[in-house]
mmCIF file as Biopython writes it, N, C-alpha, C and O atoms, coordinates in Angstrom:
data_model
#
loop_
_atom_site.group_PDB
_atom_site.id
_atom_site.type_symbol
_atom_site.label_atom_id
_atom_site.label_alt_id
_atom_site.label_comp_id
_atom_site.label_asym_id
_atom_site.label_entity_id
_atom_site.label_seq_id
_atom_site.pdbx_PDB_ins_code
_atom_site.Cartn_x
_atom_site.Cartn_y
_atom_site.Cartn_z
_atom_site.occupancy
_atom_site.B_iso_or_equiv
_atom_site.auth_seq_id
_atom_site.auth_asym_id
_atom_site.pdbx_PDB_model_num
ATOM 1   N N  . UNK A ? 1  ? -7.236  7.155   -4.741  1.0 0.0 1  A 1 
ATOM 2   C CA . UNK A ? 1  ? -6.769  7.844   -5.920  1.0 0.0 1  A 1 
ATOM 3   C C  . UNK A ? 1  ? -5.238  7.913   -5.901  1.0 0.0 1  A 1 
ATOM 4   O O  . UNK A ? 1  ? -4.644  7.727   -4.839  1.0 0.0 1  A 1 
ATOM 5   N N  . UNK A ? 2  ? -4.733  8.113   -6.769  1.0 0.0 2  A 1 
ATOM 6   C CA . UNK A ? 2  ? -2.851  7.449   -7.539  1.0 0.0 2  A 1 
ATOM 7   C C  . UNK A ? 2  ? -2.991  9.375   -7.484  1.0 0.0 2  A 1 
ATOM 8   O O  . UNK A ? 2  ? -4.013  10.045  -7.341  1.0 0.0 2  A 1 
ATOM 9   N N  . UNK A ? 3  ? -1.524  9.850   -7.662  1.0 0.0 3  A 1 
ATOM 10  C CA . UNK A ? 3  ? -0.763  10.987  -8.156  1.0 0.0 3  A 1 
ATOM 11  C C  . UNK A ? 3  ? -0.297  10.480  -9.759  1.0 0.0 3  A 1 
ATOM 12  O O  . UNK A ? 3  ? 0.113   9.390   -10.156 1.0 0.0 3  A 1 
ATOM 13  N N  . UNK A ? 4  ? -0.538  11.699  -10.437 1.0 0.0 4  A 1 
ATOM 14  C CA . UNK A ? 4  ? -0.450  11.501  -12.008 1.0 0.0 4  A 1 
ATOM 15  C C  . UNK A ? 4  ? 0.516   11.859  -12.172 1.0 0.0 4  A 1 
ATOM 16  O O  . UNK A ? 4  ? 1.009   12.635  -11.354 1.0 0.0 4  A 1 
ATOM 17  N N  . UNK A ? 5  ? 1.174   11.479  -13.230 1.0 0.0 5  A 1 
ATOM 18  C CA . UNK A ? 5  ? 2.651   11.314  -13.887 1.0 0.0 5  A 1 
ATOM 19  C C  . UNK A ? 5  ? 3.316   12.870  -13.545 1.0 0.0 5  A 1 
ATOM 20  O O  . UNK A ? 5  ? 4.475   12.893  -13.131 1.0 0.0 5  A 1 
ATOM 21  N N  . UNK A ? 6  ? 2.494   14.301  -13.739 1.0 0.0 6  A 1 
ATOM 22  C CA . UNK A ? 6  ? 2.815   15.409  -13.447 1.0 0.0 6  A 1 
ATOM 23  C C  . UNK A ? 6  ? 3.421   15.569  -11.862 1.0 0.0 6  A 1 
ATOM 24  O O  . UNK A ? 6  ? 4.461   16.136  -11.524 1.0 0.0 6  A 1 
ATOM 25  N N  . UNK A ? 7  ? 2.544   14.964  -11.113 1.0 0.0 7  A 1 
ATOM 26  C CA . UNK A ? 7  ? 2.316   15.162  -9.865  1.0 0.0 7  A 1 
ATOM 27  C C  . UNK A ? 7  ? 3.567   14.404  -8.888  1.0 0.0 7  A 1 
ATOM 28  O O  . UNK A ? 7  ? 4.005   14.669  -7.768  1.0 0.0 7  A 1 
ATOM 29  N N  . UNK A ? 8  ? 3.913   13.290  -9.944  1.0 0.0 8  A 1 
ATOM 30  C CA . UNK A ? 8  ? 4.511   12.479  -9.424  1.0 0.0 8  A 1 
ATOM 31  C C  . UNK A ? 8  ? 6.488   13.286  -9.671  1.0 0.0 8  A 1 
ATOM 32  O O  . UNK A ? 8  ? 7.405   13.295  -8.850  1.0 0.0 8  A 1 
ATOM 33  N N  . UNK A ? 9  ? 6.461   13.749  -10.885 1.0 0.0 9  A 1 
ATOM 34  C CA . UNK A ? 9  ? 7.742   14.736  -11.017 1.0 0.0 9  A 1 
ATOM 35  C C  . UNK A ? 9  ? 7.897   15.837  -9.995  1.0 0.0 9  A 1 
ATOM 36  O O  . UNK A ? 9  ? 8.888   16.077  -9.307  1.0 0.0 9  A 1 
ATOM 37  N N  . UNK A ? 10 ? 6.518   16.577  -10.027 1.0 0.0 10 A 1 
ATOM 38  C CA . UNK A ? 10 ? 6.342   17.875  -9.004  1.0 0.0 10 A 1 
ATOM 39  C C  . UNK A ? 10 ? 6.981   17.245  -7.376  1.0 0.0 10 A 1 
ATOM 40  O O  . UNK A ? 10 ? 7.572   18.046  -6.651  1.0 0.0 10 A 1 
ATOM 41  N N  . UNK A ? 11 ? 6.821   15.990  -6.987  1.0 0.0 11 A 1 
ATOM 42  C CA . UNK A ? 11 ? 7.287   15.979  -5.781  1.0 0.0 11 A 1 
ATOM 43  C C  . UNK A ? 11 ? 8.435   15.382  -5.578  1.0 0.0 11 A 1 
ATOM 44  O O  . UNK A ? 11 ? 8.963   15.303  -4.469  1.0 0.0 11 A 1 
ATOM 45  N N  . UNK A ? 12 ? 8.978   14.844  -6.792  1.0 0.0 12 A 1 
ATOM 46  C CA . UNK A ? 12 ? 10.102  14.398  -6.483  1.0 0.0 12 A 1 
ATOM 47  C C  . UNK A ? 12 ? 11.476  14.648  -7.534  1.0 0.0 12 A 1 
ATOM 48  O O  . UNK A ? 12 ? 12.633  14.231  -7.589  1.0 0.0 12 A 1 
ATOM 49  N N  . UNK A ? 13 ? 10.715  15.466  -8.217  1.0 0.0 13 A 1 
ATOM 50  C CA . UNK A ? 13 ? 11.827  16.461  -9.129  1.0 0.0 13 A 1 
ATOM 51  C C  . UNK A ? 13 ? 12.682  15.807  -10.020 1.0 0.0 13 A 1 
ATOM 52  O O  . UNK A ? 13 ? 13.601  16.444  -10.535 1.0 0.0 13 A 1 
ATOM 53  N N  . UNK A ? 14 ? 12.442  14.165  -10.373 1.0 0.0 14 A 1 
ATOM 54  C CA . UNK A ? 14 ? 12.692  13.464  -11.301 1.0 0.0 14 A 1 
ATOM 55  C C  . UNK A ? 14 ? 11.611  13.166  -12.199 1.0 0.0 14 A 1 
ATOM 56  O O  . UNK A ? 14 ? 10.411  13.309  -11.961 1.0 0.0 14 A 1 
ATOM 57  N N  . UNK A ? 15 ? 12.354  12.569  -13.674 1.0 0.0 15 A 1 
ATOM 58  C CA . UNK A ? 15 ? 11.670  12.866  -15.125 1.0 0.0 15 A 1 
ATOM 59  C C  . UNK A ? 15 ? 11.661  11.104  -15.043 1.0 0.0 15 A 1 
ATOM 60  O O  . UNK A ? 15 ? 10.589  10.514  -15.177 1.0 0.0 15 A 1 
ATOM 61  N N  . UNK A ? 16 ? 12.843  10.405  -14.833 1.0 0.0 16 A 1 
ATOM 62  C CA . UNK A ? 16 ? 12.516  8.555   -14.987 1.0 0.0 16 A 1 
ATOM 63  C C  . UNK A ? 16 ? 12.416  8.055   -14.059 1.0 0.0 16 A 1 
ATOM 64  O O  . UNK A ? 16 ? 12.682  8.649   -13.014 1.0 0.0 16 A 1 
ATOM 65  N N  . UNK A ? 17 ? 12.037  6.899   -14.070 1.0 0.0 17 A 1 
ATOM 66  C CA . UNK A ? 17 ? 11.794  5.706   -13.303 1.0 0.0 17 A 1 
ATOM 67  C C  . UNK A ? 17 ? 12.225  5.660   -11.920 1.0 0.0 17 A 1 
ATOM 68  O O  . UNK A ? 17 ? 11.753  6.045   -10.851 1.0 0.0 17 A 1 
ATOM 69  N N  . UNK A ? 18 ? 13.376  5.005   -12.328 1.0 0.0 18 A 1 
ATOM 70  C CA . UNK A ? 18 ? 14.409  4.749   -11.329 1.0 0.0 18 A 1 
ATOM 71  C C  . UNK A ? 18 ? 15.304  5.914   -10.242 1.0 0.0 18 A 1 
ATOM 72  O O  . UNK A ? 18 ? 15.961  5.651   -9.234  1.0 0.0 18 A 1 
ATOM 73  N N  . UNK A ? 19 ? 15.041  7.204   -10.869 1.0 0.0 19 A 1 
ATOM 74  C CA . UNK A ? 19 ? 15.089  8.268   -10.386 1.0 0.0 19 A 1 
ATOM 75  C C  . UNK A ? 19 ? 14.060  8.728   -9.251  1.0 0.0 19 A 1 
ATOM 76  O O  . UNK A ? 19 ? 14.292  9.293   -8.182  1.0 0.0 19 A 1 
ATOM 77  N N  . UNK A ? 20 ? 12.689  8.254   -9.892  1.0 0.0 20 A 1 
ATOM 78  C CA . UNK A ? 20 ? 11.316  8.638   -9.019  1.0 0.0 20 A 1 
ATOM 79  C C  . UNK A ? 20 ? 11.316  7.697   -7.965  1.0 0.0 20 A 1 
ATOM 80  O O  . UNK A ? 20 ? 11.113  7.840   -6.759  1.0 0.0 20 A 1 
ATOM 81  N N  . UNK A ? 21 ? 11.672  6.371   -8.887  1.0 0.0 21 A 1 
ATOM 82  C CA . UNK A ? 21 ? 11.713  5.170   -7.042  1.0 0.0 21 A 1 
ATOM 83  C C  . UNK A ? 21 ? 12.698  5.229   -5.958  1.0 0.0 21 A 1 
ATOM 84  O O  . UNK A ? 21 ? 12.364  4.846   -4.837  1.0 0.0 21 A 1 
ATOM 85  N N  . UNK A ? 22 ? 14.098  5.753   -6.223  1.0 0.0 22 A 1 
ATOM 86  C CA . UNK A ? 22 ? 15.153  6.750   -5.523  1.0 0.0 22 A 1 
ATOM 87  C C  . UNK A ? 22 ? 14.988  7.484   -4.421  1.0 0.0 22 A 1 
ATOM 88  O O  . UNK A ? 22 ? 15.294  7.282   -3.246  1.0 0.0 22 A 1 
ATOM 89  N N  . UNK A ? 23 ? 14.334  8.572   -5.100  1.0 0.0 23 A 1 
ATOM 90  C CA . UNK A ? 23 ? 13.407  9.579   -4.433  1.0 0.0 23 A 1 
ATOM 91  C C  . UNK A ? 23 ? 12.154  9.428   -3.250  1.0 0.0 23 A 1 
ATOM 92  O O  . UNK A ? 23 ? 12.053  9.947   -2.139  1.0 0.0 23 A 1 
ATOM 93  N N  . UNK A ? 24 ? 11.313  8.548   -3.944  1.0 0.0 24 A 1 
ATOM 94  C CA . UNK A ? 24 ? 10.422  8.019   -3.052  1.0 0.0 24 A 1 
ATOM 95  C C  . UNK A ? 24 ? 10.862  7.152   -1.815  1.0 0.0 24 A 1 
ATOM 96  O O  . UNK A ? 24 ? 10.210  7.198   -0.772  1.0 0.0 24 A 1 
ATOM 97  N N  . UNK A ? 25 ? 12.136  6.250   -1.964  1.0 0.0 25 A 1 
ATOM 98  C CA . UNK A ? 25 ? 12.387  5.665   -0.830  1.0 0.0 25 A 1 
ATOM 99  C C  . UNK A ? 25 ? 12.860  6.513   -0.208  1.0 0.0 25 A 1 
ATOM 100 O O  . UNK A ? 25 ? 12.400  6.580   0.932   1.0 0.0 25 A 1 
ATOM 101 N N  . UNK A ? 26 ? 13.902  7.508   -0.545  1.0 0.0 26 A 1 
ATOM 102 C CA . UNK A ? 26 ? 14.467  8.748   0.682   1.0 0.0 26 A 1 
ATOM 103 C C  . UNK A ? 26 ? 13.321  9.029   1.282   1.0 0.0 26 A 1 
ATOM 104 O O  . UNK A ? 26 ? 12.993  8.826   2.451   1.0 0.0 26 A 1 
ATOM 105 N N  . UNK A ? 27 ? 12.933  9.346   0.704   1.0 0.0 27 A 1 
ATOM 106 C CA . UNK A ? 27 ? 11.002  10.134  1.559   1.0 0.0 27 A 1 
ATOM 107 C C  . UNK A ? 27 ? 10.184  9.414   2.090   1.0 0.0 27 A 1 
ATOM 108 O O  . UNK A ? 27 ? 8.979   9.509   2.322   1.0 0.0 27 A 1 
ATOM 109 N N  . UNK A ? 28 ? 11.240  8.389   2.337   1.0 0.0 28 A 1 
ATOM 110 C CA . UNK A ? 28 ? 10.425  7.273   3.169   1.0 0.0 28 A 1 
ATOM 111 C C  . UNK A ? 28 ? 8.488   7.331   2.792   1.0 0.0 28 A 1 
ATOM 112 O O  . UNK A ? 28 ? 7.632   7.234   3.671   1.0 0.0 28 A 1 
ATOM 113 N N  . UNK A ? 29 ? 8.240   7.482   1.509   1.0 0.0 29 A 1 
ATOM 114 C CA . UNK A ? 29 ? 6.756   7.331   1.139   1.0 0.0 29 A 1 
ATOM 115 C C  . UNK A ? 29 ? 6.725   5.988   0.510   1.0 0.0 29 A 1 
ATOM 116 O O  . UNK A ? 29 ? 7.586   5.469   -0.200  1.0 0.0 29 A 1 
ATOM 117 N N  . UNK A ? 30 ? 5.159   5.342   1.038   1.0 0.0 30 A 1 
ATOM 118 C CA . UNK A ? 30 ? 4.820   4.248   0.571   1.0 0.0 30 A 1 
ATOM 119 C C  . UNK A ? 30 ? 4.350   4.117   -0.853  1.0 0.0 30 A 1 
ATOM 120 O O  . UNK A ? 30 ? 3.333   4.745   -1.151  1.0 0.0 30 A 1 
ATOM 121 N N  . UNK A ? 31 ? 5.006   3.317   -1.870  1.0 0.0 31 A 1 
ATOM 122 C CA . UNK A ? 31 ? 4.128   3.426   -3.069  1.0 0.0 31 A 1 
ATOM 123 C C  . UNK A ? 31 ? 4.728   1.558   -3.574  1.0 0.0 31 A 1 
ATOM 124 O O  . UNK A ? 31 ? 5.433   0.813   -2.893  1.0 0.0 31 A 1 
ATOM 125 N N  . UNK A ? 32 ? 4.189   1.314   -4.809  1.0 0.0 32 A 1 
ATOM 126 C CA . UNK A ? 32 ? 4.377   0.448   -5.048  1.0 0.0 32 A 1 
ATOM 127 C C  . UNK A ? 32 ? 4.763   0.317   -7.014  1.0 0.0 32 A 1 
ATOM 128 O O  . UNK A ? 32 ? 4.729   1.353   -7.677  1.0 0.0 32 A 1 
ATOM 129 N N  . UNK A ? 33 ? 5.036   -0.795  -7.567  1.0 0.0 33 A 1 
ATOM 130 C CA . UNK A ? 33 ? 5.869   -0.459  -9.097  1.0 0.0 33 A 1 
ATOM 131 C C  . UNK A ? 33 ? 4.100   -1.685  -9.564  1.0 0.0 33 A 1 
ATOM 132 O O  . UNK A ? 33 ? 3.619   -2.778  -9.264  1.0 0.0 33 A 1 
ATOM 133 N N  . UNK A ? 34 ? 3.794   -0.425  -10.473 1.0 0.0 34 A 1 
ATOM 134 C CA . UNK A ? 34 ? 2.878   -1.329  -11.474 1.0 0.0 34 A 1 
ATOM 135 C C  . UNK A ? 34 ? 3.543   -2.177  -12.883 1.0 0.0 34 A 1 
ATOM 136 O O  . UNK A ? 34 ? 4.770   -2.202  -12.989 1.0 0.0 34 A 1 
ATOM 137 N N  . UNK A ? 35 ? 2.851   -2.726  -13.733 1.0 0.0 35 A 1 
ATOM 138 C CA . UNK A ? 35 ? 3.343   -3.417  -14.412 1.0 0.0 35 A 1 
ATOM 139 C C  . UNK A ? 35 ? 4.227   -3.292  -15.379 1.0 0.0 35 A 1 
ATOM 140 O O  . UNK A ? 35 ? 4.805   -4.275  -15.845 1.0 0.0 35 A 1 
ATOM 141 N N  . UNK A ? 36 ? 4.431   -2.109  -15.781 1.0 0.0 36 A 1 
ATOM 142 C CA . UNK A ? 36 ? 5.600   -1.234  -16.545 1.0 0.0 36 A 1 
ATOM 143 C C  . UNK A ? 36 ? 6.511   -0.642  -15.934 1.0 0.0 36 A 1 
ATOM 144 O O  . UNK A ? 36 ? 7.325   0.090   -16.496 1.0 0.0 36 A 1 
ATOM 145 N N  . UNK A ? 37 ? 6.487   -0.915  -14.542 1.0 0.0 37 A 1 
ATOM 146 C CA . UNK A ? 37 ? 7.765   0.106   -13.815 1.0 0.0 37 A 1 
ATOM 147 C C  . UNK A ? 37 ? 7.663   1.305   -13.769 1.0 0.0 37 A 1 
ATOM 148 O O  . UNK A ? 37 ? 8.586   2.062   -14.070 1.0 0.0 37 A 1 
ATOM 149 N N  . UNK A ? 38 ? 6.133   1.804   -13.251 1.0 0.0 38 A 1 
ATOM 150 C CA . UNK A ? 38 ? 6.452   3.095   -12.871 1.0 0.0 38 A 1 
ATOM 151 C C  . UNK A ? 38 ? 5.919   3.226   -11.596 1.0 0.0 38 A 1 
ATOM 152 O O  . UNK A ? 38 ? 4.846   2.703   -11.297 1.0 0.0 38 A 1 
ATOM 153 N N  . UNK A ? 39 ? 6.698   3.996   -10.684 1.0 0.0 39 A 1 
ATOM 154 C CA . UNK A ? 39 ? 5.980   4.110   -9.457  1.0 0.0 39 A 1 
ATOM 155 C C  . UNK A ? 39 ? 4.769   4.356   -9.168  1.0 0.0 39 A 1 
ATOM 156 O O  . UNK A ? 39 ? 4.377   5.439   -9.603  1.0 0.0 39 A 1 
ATOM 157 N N  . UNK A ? 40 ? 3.978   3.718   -8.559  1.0 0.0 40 A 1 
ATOM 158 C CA . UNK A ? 40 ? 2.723   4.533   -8.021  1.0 0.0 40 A 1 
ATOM 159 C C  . UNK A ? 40 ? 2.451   4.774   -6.718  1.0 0.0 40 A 1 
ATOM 160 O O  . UNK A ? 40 ? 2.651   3.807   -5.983  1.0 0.0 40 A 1 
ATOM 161 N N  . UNK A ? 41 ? 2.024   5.845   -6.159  1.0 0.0 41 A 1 
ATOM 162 C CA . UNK A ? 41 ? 1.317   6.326   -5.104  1.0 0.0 41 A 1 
ATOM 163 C C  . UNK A ? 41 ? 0.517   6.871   -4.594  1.0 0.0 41 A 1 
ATOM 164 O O  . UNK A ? 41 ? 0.313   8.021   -4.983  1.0 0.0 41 A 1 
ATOM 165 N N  . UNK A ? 42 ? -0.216  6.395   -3.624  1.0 0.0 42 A 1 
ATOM 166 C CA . UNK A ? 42 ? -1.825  7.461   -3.373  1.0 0.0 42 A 1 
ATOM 167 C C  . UNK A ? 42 ? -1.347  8.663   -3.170  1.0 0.0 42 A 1 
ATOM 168 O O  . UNK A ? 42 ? -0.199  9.107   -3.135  1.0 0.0 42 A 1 
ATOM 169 N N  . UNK A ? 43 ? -2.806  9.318   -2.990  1.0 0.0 43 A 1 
ATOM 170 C CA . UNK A ? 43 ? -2.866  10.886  -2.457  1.0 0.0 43 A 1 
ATOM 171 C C  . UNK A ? 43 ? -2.838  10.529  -1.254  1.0 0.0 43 A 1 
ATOM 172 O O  . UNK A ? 43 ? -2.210  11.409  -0.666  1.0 0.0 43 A 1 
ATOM 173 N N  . UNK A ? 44 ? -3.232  9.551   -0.361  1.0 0.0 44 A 1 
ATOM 174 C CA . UNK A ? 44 ? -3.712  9.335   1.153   1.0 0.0 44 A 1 
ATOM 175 C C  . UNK A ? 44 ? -1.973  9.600   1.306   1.0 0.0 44 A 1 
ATOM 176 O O  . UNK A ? 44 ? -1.642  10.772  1.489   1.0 0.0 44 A 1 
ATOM 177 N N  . UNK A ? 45 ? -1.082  8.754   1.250   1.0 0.0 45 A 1 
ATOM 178 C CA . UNK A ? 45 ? 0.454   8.791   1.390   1.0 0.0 45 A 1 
ATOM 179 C C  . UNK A ? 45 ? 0.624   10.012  1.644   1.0 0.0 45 A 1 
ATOM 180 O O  . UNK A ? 45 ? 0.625   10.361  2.825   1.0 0.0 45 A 1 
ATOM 181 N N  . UNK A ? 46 ? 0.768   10.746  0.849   1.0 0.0 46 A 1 
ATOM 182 C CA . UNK A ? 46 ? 1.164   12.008  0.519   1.0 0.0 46 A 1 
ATOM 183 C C  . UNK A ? 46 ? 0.722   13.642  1.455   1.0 0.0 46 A 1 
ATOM 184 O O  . UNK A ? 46 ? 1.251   14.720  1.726   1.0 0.0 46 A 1 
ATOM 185 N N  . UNK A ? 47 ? -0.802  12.787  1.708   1.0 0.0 47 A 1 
ATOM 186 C CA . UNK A ? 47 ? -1.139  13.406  2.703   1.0 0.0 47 A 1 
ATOM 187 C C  . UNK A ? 47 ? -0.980  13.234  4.160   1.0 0.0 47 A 1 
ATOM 188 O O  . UNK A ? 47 ? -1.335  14.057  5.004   1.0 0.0 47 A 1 
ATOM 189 N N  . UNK A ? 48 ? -0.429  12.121  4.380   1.0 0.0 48 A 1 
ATOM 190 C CA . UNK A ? 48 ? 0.222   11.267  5.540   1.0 0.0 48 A 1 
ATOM 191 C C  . UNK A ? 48 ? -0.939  11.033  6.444   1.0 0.0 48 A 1 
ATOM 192 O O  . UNK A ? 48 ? -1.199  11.383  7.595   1.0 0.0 48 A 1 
ATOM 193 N N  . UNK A ? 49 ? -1.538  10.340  5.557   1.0 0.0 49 A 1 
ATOM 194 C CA . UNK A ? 49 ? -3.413  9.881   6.367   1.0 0.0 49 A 1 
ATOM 195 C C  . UNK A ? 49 ? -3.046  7.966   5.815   1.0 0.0 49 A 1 
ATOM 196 O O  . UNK A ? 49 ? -2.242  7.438   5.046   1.0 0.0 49 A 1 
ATOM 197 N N  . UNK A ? 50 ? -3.793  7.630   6.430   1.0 0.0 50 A 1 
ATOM 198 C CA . UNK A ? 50 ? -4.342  6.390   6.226   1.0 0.0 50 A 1 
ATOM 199 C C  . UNK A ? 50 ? -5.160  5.805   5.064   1.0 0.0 50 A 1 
ATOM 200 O O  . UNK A ? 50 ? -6.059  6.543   4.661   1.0 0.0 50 A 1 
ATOM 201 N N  . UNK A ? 51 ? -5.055  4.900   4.596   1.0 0.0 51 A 1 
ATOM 202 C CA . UNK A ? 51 ? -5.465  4.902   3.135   1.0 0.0 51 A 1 
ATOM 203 C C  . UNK A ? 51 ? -6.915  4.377   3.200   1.0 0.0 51 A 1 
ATOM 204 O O  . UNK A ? 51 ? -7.905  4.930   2.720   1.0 0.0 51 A 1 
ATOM 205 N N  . UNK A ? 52 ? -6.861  3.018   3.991   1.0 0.0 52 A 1 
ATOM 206 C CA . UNK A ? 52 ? -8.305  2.673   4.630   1.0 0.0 52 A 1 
ATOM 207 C C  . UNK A ? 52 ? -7.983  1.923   6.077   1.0 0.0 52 A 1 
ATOM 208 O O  . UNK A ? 52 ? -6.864  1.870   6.589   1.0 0.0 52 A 1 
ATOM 209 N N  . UNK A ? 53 ? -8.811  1.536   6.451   1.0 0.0 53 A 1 
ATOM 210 C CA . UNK A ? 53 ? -8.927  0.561   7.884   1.0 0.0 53 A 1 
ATOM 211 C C  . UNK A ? 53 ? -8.595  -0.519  7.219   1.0 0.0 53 A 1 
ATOM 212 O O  . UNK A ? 53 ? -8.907  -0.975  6.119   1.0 0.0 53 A 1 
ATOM 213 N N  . UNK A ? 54 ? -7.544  -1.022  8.531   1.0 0.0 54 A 1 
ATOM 214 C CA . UNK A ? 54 ? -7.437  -2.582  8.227   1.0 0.0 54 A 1 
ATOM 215 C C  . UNK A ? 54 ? -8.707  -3.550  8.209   1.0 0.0 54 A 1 
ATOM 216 O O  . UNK A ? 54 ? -9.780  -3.144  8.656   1.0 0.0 54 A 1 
ATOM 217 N N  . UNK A ? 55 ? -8.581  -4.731  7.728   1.0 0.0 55 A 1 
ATOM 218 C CA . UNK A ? 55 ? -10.172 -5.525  7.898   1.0 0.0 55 A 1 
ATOM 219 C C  . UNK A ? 55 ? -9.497  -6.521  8.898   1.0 0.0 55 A 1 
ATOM 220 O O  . UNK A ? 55 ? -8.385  -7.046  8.844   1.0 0.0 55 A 1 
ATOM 221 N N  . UNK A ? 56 ? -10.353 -6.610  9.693   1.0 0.0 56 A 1 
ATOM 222 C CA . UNK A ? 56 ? -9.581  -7.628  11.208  1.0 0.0 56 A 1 
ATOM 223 C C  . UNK A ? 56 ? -9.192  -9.240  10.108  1.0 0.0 56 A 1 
ATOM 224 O O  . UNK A ? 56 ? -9.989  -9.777  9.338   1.0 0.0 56 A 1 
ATOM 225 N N  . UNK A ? 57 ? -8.376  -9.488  10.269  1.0 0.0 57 A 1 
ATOM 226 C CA . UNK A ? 57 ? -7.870  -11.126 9.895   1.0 0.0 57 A 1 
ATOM 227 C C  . UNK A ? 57 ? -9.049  -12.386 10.312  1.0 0.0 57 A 1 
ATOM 228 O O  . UNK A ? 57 ? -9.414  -12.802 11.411  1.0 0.0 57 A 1 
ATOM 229 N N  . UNK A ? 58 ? -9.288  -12.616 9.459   1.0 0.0 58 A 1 
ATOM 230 C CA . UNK A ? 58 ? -10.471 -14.266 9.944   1.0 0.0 58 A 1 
ATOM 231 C C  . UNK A ? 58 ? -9.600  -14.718 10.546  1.0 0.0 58 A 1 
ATOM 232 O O  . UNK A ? 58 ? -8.407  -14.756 10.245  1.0 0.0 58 A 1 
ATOM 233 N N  . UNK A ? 59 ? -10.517 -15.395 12.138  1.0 0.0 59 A 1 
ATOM 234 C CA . UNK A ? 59 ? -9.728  -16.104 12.633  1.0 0.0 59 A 1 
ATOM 235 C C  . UNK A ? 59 ? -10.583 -17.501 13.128  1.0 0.0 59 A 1 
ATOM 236 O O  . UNK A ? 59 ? -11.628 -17.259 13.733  1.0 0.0 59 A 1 
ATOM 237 N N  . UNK A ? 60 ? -10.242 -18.905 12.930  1.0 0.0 60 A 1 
ATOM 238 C CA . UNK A ? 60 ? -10.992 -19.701 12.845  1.0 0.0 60 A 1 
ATOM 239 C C  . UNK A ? 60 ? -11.756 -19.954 14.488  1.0 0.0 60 A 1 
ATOM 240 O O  . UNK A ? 60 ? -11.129 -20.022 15.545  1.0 0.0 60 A 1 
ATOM 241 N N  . UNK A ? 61 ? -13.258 -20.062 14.321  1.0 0.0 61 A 1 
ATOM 242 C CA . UNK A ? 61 ? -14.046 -20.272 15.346  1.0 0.0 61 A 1 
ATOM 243 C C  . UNK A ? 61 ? -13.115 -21.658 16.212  1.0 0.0 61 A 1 
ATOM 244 O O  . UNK A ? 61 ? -12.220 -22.396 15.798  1.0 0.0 61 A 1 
ATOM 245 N N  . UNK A ? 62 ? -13.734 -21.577 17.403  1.0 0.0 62 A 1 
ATOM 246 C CA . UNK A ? 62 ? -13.040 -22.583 18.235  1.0 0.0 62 A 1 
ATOM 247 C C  . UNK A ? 62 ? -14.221 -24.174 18.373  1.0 0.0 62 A 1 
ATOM 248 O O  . UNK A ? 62 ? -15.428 -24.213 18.609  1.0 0.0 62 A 1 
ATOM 249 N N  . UNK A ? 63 ? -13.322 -25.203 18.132  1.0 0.0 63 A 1 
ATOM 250 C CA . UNK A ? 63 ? -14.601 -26.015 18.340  1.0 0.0 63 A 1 
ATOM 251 C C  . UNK A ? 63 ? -14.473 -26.599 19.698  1.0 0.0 63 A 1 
ATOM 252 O O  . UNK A ? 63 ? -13.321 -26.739 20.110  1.0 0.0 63 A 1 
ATOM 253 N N  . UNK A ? 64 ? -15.689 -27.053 20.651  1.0 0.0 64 A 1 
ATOM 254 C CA . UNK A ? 64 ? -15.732 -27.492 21.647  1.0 0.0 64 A 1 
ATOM 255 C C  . UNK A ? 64 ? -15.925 -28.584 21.335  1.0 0.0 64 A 1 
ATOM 256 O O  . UNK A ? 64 ? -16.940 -28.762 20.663  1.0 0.0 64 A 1 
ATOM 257 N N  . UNK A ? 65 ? -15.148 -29.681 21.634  1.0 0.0 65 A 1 
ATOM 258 C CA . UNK A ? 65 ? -15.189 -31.344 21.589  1.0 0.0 65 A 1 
ATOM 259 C C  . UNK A ? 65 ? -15.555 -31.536 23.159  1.0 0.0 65 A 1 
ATOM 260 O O  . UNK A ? 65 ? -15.571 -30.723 24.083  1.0 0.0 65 A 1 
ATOM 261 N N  . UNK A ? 66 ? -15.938 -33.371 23.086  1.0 0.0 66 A 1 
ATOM 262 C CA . UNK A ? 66 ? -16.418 -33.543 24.171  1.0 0.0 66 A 1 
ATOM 263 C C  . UNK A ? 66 ? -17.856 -34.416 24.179  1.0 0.0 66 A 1 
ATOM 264 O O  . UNK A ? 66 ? -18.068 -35.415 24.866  1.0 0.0 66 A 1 
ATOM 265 N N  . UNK A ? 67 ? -18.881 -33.718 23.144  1.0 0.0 67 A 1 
ATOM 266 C CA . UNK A ? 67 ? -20.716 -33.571 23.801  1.0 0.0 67 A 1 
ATOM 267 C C  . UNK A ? 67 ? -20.435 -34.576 23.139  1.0 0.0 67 A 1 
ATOM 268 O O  . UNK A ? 67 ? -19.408 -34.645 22.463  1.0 0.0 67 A 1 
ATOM 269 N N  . UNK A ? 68 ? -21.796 -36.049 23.279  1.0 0.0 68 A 1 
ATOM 270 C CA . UNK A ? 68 ? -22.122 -37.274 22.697  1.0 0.0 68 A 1 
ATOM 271 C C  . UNK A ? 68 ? -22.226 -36.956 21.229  1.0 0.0 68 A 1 
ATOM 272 O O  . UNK A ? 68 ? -22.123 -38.021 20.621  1.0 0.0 68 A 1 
ATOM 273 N N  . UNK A ? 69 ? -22.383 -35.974 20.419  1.0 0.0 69 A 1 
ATOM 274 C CA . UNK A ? 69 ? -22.448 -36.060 19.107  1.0 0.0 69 A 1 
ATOM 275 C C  . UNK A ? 69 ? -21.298 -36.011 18.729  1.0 0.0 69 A 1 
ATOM 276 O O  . UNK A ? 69 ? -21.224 -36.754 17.751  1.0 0.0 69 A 1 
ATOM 277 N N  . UNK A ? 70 ? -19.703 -35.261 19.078  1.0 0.0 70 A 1 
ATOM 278 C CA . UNK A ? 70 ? -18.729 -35.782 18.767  1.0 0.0 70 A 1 
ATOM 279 C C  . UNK A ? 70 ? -17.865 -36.804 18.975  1.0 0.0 70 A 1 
ATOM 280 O O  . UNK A ? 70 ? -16.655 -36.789 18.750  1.0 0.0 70 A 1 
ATOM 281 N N  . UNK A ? 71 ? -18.739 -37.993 19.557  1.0 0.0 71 A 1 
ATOM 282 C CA . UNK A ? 71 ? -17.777 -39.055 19.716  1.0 0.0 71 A 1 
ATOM 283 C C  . UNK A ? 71 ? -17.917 -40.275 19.230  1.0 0.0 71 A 1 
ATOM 284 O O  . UNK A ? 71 ? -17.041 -41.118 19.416  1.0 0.0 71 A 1 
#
């Protein structure tokens, strides 16, 4: 879940944009700019929790060469 436009003034005591993304980098909080330029950020952030688990990276199986069928 995002902080709503209210929520998002309440913590950082700016009304525009560029004011709120200002703000947010001092506060070293993670958020990101949606397609109109306005900041967004979770509640997880804010609560200084984790948003989800990473998913481990695929990593490609190893092949064993060698046996009479690979040669």
């Amino acid at each position: 879940m995002f902080l709503t436009s209210e929520n998002l003034f309440e913590l950082t005591g700016r009304k525009t944009k560029s004011k709120q993304i200002e703000a947010l980098l001092s506060m070293r909080l993670p958020f990101w700019i949606n397609a109109i330029g306005r900041p967004v950020v979770t509640i997880a952030a804010v609560e200084g929790r984790n948003e989800a688990p990473k998913e481990k990276t695929w990593v490609m199986p190893r092949v064993i060469h060698g046996t009479k069928a690979d040669r």
